[in-house]
Structures are given as structure tokens and as C-alpha cells.
N, C-alpha and C positions, 0 to 999 in steps of 0.2 A: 611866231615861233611854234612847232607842234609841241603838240604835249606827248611827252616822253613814257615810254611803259614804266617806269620807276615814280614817274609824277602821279602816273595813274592808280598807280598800287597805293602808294602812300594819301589818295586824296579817298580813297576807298577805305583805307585804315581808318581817316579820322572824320569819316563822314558815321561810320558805324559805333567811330568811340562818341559822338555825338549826340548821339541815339539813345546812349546807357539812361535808364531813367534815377535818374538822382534826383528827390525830391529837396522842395527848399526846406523840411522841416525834418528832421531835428538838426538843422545848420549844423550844430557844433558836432554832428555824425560825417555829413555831407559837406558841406565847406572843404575840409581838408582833404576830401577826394577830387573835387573836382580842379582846386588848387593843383594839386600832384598829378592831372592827367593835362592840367593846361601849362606844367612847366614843359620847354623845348627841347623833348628828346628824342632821339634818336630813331624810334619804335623799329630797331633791328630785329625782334622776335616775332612781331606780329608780320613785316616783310617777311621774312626767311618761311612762315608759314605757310602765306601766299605763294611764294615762289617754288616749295617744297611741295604743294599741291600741284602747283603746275608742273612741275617736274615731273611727279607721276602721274601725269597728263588726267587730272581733276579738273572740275572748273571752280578756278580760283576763288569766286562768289559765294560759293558753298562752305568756302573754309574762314570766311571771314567770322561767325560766331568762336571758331578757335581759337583764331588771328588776337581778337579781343578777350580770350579767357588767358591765355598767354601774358598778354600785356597787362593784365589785372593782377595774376599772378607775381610778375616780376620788380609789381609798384610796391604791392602788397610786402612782397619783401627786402624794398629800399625804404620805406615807414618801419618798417623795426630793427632791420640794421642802425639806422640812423640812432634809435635807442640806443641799441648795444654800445655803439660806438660814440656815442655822444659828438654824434657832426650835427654839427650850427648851420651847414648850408648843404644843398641840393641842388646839381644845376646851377650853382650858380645864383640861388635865392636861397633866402631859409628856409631850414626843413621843418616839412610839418611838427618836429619835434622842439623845434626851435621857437616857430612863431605860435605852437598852440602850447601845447606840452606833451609830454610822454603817456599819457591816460588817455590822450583822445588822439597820436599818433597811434594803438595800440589798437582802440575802439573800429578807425576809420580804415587802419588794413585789415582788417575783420573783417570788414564792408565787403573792402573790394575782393575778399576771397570767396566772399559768398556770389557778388555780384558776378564772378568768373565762371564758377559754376552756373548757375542761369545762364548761362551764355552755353553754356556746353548742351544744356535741355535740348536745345536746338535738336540733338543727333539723336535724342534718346525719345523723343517726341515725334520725328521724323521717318517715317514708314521706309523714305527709299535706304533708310541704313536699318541693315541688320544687326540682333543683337549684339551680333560677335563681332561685329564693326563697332558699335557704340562700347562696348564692350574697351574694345581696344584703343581707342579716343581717350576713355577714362582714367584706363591704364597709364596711357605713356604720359597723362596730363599729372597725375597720381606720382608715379615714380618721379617725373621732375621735379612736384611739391617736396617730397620725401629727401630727394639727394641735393636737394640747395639746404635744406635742416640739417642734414648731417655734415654736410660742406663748412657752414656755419659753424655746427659744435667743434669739429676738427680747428679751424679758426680759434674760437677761444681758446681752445684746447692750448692753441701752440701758442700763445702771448704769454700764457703761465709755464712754459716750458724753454731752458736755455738752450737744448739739442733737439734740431727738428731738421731734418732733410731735405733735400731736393725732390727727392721720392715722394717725400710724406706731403711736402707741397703741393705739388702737381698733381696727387691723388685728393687733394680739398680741393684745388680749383675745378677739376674734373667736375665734381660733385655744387662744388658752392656758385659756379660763374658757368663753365660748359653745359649743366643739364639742361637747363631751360634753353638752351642756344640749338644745344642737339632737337629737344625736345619739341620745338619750336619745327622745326623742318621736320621731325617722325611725323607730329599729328597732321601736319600737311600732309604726309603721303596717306598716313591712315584716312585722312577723312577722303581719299580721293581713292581707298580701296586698292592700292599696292600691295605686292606680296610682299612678305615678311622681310625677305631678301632685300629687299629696294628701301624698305622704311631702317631697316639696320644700316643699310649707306648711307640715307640722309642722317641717322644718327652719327656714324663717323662724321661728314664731313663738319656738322654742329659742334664736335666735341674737339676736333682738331681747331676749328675756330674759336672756340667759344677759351681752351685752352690760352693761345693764343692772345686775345683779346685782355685777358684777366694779365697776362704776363707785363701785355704792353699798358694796361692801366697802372703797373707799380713802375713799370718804369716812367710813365709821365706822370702821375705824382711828383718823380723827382726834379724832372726838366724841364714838363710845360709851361708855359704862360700860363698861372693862375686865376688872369682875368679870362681866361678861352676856355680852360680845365674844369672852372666853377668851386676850386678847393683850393686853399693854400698850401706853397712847396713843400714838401716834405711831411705831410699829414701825417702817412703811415707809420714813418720815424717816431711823431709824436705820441700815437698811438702805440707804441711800441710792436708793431704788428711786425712778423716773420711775413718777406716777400722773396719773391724770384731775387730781386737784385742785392736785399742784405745776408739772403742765406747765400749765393755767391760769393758773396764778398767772405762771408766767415768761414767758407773752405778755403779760399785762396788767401785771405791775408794772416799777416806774422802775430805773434801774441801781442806783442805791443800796440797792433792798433783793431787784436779781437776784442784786447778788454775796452779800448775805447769805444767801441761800437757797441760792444753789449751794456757798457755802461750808460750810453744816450739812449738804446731803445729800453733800460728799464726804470728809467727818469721818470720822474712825476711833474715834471717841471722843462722842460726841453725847451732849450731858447734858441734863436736862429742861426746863434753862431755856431749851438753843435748840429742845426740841420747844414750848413754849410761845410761842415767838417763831414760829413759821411757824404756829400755828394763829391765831395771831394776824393774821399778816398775812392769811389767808385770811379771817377777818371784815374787815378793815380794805375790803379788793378786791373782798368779797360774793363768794365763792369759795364757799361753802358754798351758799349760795342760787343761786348759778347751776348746781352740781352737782345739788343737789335737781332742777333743774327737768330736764335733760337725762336725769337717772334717769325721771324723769316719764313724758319723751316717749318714754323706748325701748318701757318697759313698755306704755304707752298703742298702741303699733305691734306691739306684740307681740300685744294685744288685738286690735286689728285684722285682725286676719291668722285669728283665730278667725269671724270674723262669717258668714263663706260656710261654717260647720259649720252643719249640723241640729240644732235644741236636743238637749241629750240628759245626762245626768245626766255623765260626763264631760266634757263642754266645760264644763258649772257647776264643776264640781275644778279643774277647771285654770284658770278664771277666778278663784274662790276663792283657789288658790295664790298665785296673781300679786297679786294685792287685799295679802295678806299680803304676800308679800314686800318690796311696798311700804313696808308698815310697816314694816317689820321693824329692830329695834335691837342684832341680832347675827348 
């Protein structure tokens, strides 16, 4: 069977995350990194980056020290989510915060934000890019770090707050799940020396995906298979977290069952009967099918936003990608 340009990208991502020099000592620095780059995910960021350089017709090789500051990036800030949020697993295993503790959950995405910049040296080391090139690599790598922090504090923000909008939502995921996703496809085009114009496309279509993607992760919280999801149902619920699907529900349903639901997500204690009660109510309101469709239309604009690229075997990946993610049940 040939091997597929999607295989190939992907065996190129974890040939170079291979590479990262992680010493065996101070283990309890290093362990936990190399643990969190050997769980089974997905590495949609450092793809998108490749594909993003090839799309402003870069050669993809060139963007792989990105590809992997991306990915360092985006671990770095699932080791202290997992703090904030006190999850027991990742993927599907436990999280570094879980199996080590929160001190050296803290220490080891340190690591990897240091070790992400290294990675970036590459361009600023590298004669064939000019300043104003490396310049701009730093930038869009910078404002990503920057708007997943604020994404974040917006997040806490709303768990201490009973009134939070759809608005106000979709302006943190923007920022806490879409940056790195846009960000991910800019420095591809940046490092492949695109005009501004083109690197602000592939920003859209990352931010229409990356939108997207965060929408449909609240909703499979509620419906996935938890052994495929890596979390159990109704997490967010427990966590009393504001998502796409209970701030829906709290504009559409009656008082009767707003106090109910604001009552479960401000539980300290949330047992499964009342996460069975809000996925409920979300059928009862068609919550679920009006999220499907809103997941629909982000992705569908996100496609869009590809149509003024020139065919070319990466804009097919990255179409591919999206198609999937569509699907996708975890």
C-alpha cells in the first residue's frame, strides 16, 4: 500500500518530535515531558503548519522546527490546564498532574515552553530568513501564547459568573482553542515568506476551525464514548464550566429547568444522575442538533476561506483534515 502524503507529514512530525533532546536527568523535569509527547494525539497543529507552508508554496521541511514549537506550545498548555482544572486524565491516561503532582506538572510545561522556543532559533540563526521574517515567525508564535492566556483567564472568569453569553463564549474560544489552531497555519505561511494577505487567510481559516473544534469538543463531552473521548460524560458539567451547549440551553429553557441547571453546574458535588438530567434536557431543547449544525457552519467557512488557494496537494490535507474532524467522536 503506498504511503499516503498525510502519512508522510505525520511521520515527519514525529521523526523531529524525536529528536527534541530531553535529557534522562533531572527525570523528575523530563519524565513528564516525554510521557505527554508519547500520549496518542492527534498533532493537528504541527499538520496544519506543514500544510500551511505548503500552501504558500514553502517547503514543508523548512517549517518543521515551527511545526514542533507549536506542538510544544500547545502541550505546555494542557499540563496547566489540567492544574486549573483538576483532570485526573489526558488522552485517555493520567495527567501529568495526576500521576506526578501539580509542582512538577508546572516545572515540566516550563520545559516545554522553553524547549519550543529552541525550536524557533532555527529562523533566527538561519541567514536564508530575514530579520523581518524571523521577526514575524515570533510574532504570530507570541500572540498565539498570549491569546490562549487570555482565553483561559476569560474561562475562569466565566465559571465565577451566572450571566455569560454566547458572544462572550465564542470570543474565549477564539482566543483559548482557535489561536494556536490559526496560529498554526500563519507561521506556516510566514515561514514560507507569504504576503501578509495570505498569512491573514490561513489565519481565518484556523480560527473558523479551531472555533469549531472547541464547540464540538463540549459537545462530545456530553455524548461521546468515554473510553474513545479519554474523559468521563459530562466533565464540563462537573466542572461547572460555561460551554456552547449549557449556555444554549440557558437561553432557550423555562425557569424551571434554568434553576435546575444552574444549580448542577454550581455543585461541588455533581453525581451522575444530574449529569444525566442536563444531557437530557439538551435533547428535550434539541441542543445537541442545533450544536451539530453551528459546528457545521464554522467548518463549512472555514472551507471557504481555502477556495481562492490554487489546487495543490496540500489544500487536499487540509480539506481532508477538516472532512475528519467533522467526524470525529473524540
Amino acid at each position: 500500500m503506498p504511503i499516503t502524503e498525510q502519512q508522510q507529514l505525520s511521520e515527519l512530525i514525529e521523526q523531529k518530535l524525536s529528536e527534541l533532546k530531553l535529557p534522562a536527568s533531572p527525570a523528575l523535569l523530563y519524565d513528564p515531558v516525554r510521557y505527554t509527547l508519547d500520549l496518542p494525539g492527534k498533532r493537528v497543529r504541527p499538520f496544519l503548519t506543514l500544510t500551511g507552508c505548503g500552501l504558500a508554496g514553502g517547503d514543508i521541511e523548512e517549517s518543521l522546527p515551527a511545526a514542533i514549537a507549536l506542538e510544544l506550545l500547545h502541550n505546555f498548555t494542557l499540563l496547566h490546564d489540567d492544574i486549573m482544572d483538576g483532570a485526573n486524565t489526558r488522552r485517555g491516561e493520567p495527567s501529568v498532574f495526576k500521576k506526578w503532582n501539580a509542582n512538577t506538572a508546572i516545572l515540566s510545561g516550563d520545559a516545554m515552553y522553553a524547549k519550543a522556543f529552541k525550536q524557533l532559533q532555527y529562523y533566527g540563526r538561519n541567514d536564508a530568513y530575514s530579520k523581518k521574517q524571523y521577526a514575524d515567525i515570533l510574532d504570530i508564535f507570541l500572540d498565539s501564547a498570549e491569546r490562549v492566556c487570555e482565553g483561559q483567564a476569560f474561562d475562569l472568569d466565566f465559571e465565577a459568573r451566572e450571566e455569560v453569553t454566547l458572544d462572550e463564549y465564542l470570543r474565549m474560544i477564539q482566543d483559548k482553542t482557535a489561536a494556536l489552531i490559526s496560529g498554526s497555519l500563519a507561521i506556516g505561511g510566514a515561514v514560507a515568506g507569504a504576503e501578509q494577505h495570505i498569512i491573514k487567510q490561513l489565519q481565518t481559516v484556523g480560527q473558523k476551525a479551531g472555533i469549531a473544534f472547541q464547540i464540538q469538543d463540549d459537545l462530545l463531552d456530553a455524548i461521546a464514548d468515554p473510553e474513545k473521548f479519554g474523559k468521563q460524560q459530562g466533565g464540563d458539567v462537573r466542572e461547572g464550566k460555561k460551554t456552547y451547549l449549557t449556555l444554549l440551553t440557558l437561553q432557550q429553557c423555562n425557569d424551571q429547568q434554568r434553576k435546575m441547571l444552574l444549580q448542577i453546574l454550581s455543585s461541588s458535588e455533581t453525581s451522575t444522575a444530574d449529569i444525566k438530567a442536563v444531557i437530557e434536557l439538551y435533547k428535550e431543547l434539541d441542543i445537541i442538533n442545533a450544536t451539530r449544525e453551528v459546528i457545521r457552519r464554522y467548518y463549512e467557512e472555514a472551507m471557504k476561506q481555502l477556495d481562492t488557494f490554487e489546487p495543490s496537494e496540500y489544500k487536499n490535507e487540509i480539506i481532508t483534515l477538516l472532512n475528519r474532524l467533522i467526524s470525529r467522536e473524540y
